[in-house]
MIFIPA-910825 format. One record per atom (N, C-alpha, C): x, y, z; residue number from 1; atom name; residue in one letter. Coordinates in Angstrom, 1 decimal. Layout:
! MIFIPA-910825
        u        v        w   resi   name   resn
        X        Y        Z    NUM     CA      A
...
! end
This chain:
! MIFIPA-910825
        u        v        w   resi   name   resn
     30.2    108.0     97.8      1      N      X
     31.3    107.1     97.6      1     CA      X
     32.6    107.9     97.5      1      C      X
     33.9    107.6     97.9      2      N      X
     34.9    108.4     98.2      2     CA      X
     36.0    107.8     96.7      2      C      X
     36.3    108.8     96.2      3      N      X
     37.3    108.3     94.5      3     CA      X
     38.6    108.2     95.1      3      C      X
     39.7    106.7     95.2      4      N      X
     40.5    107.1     95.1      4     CA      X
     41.3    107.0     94.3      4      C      X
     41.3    107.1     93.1      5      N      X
     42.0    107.8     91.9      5     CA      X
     42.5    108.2     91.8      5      C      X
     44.0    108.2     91.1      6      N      X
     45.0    109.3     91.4      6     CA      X
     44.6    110.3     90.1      6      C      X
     44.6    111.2     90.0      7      N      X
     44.3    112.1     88.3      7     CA      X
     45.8    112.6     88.6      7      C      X
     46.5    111.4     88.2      8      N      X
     48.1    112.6     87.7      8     CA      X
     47.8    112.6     86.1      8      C      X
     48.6    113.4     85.7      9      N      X
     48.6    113.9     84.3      9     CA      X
     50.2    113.0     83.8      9      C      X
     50.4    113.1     82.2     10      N      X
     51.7    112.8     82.1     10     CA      X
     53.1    113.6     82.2     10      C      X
     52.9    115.2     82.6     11      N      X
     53.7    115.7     83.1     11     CA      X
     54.6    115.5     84.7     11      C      X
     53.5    115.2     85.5     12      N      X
     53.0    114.5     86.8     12     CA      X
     54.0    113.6     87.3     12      C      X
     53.8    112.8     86.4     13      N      X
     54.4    111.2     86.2     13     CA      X
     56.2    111.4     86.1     13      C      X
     56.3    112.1     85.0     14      N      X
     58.2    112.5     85.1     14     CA      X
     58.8    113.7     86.7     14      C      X
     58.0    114.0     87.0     15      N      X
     58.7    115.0     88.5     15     CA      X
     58.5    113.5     89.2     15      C      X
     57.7    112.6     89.5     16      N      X
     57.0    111.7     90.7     16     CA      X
     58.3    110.7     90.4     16      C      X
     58.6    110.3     89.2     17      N      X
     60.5    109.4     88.7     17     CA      X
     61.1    110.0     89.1     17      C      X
     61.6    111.5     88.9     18      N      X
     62.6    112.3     88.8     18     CA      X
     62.6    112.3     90.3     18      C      X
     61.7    112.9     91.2     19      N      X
     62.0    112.5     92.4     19     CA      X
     62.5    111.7     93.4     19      C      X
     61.6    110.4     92.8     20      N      X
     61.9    108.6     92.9     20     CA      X
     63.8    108.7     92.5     20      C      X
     64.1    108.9     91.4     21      N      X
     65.2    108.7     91.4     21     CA      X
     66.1    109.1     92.2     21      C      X
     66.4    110.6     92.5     22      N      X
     66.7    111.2     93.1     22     CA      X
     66.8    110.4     94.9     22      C      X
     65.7    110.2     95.1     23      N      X
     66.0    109.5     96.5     23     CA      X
     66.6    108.3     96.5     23      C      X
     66.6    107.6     95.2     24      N      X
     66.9    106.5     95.4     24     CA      X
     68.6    106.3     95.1     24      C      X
     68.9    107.1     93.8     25      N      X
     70.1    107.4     93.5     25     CA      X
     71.0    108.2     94.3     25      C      X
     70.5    109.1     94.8     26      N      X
     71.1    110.8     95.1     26     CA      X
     72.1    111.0     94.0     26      C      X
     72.4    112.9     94.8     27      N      X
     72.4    113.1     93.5     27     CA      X
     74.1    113.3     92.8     27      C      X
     74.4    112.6     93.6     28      N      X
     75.9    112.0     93.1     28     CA      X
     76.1    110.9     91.7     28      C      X
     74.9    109.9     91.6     29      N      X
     75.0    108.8     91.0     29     CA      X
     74.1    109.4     90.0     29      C      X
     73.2    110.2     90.0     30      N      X
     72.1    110.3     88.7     30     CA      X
     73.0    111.0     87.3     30      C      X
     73.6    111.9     87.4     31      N      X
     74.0    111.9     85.9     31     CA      X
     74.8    111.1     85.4     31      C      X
     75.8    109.9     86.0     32      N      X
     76.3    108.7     85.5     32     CA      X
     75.1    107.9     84.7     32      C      X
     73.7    107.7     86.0     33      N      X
     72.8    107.0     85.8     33     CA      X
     72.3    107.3     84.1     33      C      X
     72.1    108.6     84.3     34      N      X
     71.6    109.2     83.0     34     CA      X
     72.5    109.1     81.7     34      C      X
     73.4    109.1     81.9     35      N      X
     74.8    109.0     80.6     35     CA      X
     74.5    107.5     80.2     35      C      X
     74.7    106.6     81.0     36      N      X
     74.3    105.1     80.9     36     CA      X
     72.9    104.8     80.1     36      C      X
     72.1    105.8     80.6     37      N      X
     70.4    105.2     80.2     37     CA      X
     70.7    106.2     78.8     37      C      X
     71.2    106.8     78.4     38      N      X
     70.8    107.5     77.2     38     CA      X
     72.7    106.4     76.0     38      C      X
     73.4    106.1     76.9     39      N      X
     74.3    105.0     75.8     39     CA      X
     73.2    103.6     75.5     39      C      X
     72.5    103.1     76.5     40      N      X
     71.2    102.2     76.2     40     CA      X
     70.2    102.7     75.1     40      C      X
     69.6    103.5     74.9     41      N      X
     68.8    104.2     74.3     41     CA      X
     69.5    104.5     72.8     41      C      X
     70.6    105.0     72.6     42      N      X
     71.4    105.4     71.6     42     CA      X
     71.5    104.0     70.6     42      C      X
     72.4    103.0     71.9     43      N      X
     72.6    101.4     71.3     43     CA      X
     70.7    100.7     70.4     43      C      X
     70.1    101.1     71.2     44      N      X
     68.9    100.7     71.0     44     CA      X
     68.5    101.0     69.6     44      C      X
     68.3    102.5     69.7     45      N      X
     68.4    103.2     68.4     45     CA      X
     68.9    103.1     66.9     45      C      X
     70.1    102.1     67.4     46      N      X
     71.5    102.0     65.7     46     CA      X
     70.9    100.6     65.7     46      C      X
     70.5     99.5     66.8     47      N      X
     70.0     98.1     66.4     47     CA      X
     69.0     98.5     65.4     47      C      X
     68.0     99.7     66.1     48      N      X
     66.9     99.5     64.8     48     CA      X
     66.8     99.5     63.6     48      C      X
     67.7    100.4     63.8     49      N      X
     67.9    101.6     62.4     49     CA      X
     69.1    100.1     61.2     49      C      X
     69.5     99.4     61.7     50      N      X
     70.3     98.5     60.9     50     CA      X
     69.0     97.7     60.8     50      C      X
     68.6     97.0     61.3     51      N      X
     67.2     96.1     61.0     51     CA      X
     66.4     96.8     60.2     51      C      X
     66.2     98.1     60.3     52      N      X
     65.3     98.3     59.1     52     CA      X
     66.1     98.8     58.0     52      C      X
     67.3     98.9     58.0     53      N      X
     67.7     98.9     56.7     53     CA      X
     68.3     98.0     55.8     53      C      X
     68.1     96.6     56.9     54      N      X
     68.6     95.0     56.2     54     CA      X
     67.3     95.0     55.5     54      C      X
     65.9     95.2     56.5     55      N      X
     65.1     95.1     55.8     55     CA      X
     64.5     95.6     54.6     55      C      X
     64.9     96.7     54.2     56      N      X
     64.9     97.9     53.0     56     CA      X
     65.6     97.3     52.1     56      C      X
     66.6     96.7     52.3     57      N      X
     67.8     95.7     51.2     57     CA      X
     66.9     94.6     51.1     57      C      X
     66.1     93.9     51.4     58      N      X
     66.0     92.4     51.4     58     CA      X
     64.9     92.6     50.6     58      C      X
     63.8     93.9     50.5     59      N      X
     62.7     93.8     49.8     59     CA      X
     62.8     94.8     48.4     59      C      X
     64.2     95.7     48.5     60      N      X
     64.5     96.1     47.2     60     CA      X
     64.9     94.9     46.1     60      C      X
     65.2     93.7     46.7     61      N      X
     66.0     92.5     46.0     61     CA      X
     64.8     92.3     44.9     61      C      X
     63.9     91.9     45.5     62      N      X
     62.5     91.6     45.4     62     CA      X
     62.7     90.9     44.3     62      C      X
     61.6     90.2     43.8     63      N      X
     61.4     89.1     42.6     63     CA      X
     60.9     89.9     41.4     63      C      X
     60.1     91.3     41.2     64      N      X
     60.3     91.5     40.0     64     CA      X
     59.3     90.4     39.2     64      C      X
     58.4     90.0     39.8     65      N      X
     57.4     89.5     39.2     65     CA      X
     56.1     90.0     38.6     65      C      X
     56.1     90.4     37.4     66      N      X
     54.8     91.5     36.6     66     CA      X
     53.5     90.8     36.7     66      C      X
     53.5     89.5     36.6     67      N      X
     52.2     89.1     36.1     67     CA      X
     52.5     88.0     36.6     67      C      X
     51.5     87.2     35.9     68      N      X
     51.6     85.7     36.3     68     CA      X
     52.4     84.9     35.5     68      C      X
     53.2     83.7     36.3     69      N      X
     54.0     83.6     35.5     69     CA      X
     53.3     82.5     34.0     69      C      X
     54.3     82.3     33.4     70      N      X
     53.8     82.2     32.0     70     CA      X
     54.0     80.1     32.1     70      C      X
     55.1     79.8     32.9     71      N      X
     55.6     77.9     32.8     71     CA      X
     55.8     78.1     33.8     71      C      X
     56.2     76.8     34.3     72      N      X
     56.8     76.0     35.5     72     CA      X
     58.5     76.5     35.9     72      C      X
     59.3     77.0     34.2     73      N      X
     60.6     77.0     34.6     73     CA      X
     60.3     78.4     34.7     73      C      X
     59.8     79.3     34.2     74      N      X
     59.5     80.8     35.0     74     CA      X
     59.5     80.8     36.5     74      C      X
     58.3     80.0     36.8     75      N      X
     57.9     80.0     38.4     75     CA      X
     59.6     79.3     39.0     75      C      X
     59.8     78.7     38.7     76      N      X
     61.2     78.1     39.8     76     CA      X
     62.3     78.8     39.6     76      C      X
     62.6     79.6     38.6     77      N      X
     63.5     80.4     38.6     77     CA      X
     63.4     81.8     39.7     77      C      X
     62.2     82.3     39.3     78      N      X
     61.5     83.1     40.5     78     CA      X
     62.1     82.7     41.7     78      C      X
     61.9     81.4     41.8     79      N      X
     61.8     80.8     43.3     79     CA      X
     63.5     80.7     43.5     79      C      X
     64.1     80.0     43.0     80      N      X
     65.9     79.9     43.1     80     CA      X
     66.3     81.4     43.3     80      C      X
     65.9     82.3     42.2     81      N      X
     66.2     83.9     42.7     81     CA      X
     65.9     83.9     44.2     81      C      X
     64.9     84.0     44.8     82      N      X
     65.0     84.2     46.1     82     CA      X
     65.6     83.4     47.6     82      C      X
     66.4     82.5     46.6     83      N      X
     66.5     81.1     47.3     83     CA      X
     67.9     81.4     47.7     83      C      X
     68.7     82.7     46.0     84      N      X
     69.9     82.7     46.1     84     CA      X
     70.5     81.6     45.5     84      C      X
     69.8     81.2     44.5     85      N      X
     70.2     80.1     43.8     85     CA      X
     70.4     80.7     41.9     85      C      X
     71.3     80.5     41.2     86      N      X
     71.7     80.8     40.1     86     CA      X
     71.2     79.7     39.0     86      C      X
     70.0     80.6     38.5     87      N      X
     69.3     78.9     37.6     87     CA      X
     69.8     79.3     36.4     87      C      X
     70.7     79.8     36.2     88      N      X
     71.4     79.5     34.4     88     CA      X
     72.2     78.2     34.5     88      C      X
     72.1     78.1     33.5     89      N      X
     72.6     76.5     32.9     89     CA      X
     71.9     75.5     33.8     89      C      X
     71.1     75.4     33.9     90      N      X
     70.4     74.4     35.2     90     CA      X
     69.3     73.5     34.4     90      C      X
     68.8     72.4     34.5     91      N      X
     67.8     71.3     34.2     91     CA      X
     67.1     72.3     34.8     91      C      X
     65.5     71.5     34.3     92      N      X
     64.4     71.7     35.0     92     CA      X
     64.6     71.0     36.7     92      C      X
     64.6     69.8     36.1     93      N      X
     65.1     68.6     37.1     93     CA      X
     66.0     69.0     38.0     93      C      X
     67.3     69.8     37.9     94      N      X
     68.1     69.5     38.8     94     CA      X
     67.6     71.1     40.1     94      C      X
     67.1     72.1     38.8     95      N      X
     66.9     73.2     39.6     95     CA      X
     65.7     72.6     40.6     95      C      X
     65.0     71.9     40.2     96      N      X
     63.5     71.3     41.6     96     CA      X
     64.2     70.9     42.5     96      C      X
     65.4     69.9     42.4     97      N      X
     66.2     69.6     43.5     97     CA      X
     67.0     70.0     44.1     97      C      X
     67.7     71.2     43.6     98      N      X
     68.1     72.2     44.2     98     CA      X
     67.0     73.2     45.3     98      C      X
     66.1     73.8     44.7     99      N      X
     65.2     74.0     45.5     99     CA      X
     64.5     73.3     46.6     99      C      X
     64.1     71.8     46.3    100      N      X
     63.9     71.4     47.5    100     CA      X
     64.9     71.0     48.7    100      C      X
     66.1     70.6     48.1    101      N      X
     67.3     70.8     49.3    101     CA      X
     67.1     72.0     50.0    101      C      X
     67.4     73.1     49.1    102      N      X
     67.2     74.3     50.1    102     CA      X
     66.1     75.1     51.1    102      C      X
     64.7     74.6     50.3    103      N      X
     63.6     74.8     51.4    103     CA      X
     63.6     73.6     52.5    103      C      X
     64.4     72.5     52.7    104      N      X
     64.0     71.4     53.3    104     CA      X
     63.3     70.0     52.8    104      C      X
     62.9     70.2     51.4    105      N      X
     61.7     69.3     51.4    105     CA      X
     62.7     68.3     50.8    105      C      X
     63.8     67.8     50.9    106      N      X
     65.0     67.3     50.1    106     CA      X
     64.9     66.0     51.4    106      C      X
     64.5     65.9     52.1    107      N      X
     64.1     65.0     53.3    107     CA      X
     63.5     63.8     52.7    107      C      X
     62.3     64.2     52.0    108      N      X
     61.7     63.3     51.1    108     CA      X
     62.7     62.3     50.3    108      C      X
     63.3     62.7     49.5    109      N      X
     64.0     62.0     48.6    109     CA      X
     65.3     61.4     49.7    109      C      X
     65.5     62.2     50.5    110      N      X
     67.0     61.3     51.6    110     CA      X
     66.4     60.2     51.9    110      C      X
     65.2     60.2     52.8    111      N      X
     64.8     58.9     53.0    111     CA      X
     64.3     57.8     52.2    111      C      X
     64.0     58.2     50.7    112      N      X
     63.8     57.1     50.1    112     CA      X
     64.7     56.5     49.3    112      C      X
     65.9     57.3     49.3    113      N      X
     67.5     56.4     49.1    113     CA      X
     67.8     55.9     50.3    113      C      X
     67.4     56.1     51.3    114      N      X
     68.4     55.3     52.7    114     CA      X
     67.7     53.7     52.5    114      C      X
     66.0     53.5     51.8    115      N      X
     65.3     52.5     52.1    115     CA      X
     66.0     51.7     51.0    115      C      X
     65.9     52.3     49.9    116      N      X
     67.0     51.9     48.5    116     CA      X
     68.3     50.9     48.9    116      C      X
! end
């Protein structure tokens, strides 16, 4: 039976582009080409590097939670910290409704004043 397989290697692969390019570009256009593909690359590079350092900020915030918590107003305070919500001087009461406005679940109570 006859293999036809190519066994390029990954050295192989960058001359068989670089060629490719070359005929396709010539070689008037390739170092533009190349200045351009390496400002893509660079841009690429600072997106990540900010994403993971929003990310690095967002989990240094972190909740700071040791154990389990001890009440109900422990746990919702927890939860308004990460909500970005300020539970000093706050009800039990008002902070739940605070909370559920902000996760969405504040839907519940809209619609049963609109029936009101």
């Amino acid at each position: 039976m006859i293999d036809l397989t190519l066994n390029i290697l990954g050295g192989e692969w960058m001359i068989i582009i670089f060629v490719a390019l070359m005929l396709f570009l010539g070689t008037g256009q390739l170092p533009g080409a190349a200045r351009k593909l390496g400002r893509v690359v660079n841009e690429i590079n600072k997106a990540k590097a900010e994403v993971q350092n929003q990310i690095k900020e967002v989990s240094k915030e972190g909740m700071d939670v040791a154990g389990p918590v001890e009440n109900e107003r422990q746990k919702n305070e927890i939860i308004a910290k990460s909500l970005g919500i300020s539970p000093a001087g706050i009800t039990d009461e008002e902070l739940q409704k605070l909370i559920q406005g902000r996760m969405g679940h504040g839907r519940d109570n809209s619609e049963n004043q609109k029936k009101d």
